[in-house]
Rosetta silent file (secondary structure, phi, psi, omega in degrees, C-alpha in Angstrom):
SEQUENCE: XXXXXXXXXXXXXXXXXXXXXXXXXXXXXXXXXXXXXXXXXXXXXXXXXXXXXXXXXXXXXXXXXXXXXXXXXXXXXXXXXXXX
SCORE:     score description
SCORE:     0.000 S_00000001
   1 L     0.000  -50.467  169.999  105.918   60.136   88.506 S_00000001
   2 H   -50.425  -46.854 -179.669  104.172   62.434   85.984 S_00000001
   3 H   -56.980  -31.892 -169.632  101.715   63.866   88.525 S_00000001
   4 H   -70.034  -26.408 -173.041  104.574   65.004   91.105 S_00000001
   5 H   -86.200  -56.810  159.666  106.227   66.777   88.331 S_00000001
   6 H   -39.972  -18.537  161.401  103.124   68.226   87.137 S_00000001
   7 H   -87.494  -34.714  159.813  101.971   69.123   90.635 S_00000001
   8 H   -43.456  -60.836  175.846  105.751   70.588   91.073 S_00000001
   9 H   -55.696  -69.165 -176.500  105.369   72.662   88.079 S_00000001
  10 H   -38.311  -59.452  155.467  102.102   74.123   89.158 S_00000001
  11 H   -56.790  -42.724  174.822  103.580   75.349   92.398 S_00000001
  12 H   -43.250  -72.274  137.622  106.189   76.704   90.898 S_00000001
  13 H    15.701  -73.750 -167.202  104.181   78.644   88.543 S_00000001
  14 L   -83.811    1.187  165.295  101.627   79.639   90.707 S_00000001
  15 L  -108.006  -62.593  162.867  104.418   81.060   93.258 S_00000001
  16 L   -29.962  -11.672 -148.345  106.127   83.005   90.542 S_00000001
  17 L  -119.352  -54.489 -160.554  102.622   84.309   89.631 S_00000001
  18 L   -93.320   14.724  169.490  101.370   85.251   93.117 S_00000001
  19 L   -88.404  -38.738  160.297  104.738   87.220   94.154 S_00000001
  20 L   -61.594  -49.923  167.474  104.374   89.637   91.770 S_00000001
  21 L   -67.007  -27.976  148.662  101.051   90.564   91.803 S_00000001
  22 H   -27.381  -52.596  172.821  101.454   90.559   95.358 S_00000001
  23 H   -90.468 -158.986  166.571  103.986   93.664   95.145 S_00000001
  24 H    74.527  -46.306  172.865  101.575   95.124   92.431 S_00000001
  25 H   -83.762  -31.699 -178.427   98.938   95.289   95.343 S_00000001
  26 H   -70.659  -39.771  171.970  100.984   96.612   98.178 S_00000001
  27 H   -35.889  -61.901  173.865  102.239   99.056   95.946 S_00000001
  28 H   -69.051    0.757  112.047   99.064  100.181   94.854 S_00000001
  29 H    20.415  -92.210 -153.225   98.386  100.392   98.531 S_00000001
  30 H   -96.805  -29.576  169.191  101.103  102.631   99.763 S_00000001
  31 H   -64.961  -70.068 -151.476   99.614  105.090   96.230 S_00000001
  32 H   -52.994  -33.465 -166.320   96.005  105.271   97.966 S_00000001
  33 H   -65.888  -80.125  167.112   97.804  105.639  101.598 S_00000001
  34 H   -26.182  -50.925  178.830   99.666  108.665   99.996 S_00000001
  35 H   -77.972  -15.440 -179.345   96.862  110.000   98.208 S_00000001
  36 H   -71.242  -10.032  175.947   94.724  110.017  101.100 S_00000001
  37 H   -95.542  -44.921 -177.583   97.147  111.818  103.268 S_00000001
  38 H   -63.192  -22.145  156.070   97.698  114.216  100.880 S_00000001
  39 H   -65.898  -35.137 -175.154   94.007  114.901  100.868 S_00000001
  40 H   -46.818  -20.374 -159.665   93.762  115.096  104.337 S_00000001
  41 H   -94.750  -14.131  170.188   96.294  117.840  104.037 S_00000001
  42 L   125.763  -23.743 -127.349   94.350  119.994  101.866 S_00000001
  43 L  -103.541   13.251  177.544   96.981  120.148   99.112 S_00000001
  44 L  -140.314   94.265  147.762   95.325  117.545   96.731 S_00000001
  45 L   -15.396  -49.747 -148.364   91.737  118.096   95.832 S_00000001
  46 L   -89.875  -41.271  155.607   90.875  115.981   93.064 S_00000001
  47 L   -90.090   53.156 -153.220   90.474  113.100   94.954 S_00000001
  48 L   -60.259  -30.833 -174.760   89.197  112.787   98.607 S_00000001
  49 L  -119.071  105.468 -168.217   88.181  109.279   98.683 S_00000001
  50 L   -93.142    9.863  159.360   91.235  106.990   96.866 S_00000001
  51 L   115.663  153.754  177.497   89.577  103.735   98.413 S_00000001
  52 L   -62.717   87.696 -141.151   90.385  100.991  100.866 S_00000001
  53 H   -56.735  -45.450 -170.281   94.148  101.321  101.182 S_00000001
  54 H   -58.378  -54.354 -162.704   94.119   98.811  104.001 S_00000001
  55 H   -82.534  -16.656  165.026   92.499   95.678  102.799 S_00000001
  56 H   -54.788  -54.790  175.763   94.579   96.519   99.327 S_00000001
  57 H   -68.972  -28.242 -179.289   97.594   96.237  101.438 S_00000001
  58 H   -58.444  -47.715 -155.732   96.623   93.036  103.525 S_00000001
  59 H   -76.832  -85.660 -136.398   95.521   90.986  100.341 S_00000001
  60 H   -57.559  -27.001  169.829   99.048   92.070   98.765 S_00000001
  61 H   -81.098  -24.171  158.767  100.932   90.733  101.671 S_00000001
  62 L   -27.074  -38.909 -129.312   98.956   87.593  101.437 S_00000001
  63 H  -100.059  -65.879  148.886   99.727   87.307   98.327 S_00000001
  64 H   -22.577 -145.350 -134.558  103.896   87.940   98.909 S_00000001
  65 H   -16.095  -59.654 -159.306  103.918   85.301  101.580 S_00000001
  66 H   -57.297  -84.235 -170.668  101.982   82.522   99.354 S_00000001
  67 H   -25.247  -56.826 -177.234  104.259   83.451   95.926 S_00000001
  68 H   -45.113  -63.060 -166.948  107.268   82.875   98.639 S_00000001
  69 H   -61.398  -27.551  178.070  106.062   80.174  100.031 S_00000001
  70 H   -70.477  -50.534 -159.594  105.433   78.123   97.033 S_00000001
  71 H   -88.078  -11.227  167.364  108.425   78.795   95.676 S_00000001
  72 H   -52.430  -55.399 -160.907  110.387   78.226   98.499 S_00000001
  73 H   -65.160  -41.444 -139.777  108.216   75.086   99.061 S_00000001
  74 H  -116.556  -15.953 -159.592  108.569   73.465   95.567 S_00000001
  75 H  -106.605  -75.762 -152.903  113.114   74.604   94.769 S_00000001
  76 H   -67.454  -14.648 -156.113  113.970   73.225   98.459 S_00000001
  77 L  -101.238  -69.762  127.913  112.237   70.722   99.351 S_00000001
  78 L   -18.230  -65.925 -154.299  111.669   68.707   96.107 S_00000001
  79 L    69.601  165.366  162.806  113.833   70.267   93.858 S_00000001
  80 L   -28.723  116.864  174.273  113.381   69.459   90.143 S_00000001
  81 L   -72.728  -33.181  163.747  111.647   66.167   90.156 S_00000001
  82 L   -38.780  -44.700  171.863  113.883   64.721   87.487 S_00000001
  83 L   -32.661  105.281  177.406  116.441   65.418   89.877 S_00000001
  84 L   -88.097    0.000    0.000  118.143   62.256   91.953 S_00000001
């Protein structure tokens, strides 16, 4: 009985962990996708190369999906394991 509630807890955790950071990547993302258009357009200089935008954005939706998925996976399904 202790491990499912310690394996409960973990998911939990670790979905609460990985949603946020998730948004934290796409965000930072959707910055390089912006600055790079704005180089393109001439009207921003200081940077020309702000980096792979793309694979920034992929890993952040990974990351969103997982965070979901855990916690979805560990509240409905389970529930609390004290819970009867």
């Amino acid at each position: 009985m202790a491990v499912q509630k310690i394996r409960w807890y973990v998911k939990a955790q670790l979905g609460v962990l990985l949603l946020p950071a998730g948004l934290c990547l796409f965000g930072e993302a959707v910055i390089r996708k912006g600055i790079q258009v704005l180089a393109a357009a001439g009207k921003l200089e200081t940077l020309a190369s702000p980096g792979p935008w793309f694979w920034y954005g992929t890993f952040g939706l990974i990351l969103i999906n997982a965070g979901v998925g855990l916690m979805i996976e560990s509240g409905l399904l389970r529930g609390y394991p004290g819970r009867n």
